[in-house]
C-alpha positions, 0 to 999 in steps of 0.5 A: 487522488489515488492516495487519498483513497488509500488513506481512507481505506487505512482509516476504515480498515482501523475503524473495523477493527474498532467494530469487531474488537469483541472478536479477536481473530477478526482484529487481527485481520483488520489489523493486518489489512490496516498495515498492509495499506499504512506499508503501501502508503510508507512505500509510496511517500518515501520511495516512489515519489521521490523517484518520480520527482527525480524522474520528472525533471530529466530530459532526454538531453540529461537522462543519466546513464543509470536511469535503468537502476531508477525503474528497475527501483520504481518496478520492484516497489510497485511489485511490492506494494502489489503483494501488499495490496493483495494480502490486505484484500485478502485479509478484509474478504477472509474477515468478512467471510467470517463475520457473516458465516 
């Protein structure tokens, strides 16, 4: 669910900067808004989820001994995607602060 989400966010922040390619400085926010989110998505299908499916078939019986490595990894990426997150919401409100002042 979560990722079809942000898949639709990375198809309408390209759309927007489809809309309001007669305004350069605004393509670049929707631009940049569009990768911050094609980073997270990258982040999460090549880092994340295979940690998760790693992490999905152990046991307590066989948790290795350093499993502590695997979420200080799976951490780390979400902080990483977090920062992401937050400079592509920044960049869609400071191009929407510009497009309606």
């Amino acid at each position: 669910m979560i990722g079809g989400l942000e898949a639709a966010a990375l198809l309408f922040a390209l759309l927007l900067a489809v809309v309001v390619r007669t305004r350069p400085s605004l393509v670049y926010l929707a631009g940049g808004a569009a990768t911050c989110l094609a980073l997270m998505i990258a982040i999460w299908a090549f880092w994340i989820n295979p940690i998760n499916q790693t992490i999905n078939t152990w046991t307590d019986e066989s948790l290795p001994p350093d499993w502590a490595k695997f979420r200080d990894r799976w951490h780390a990426l979400h902080a990483v995607r977090l920062i992401l997150s937050l400079l592509g919401l920044s960049a869609l409100i400071t191009l929407a602060l510009q497009l309606y002042s």
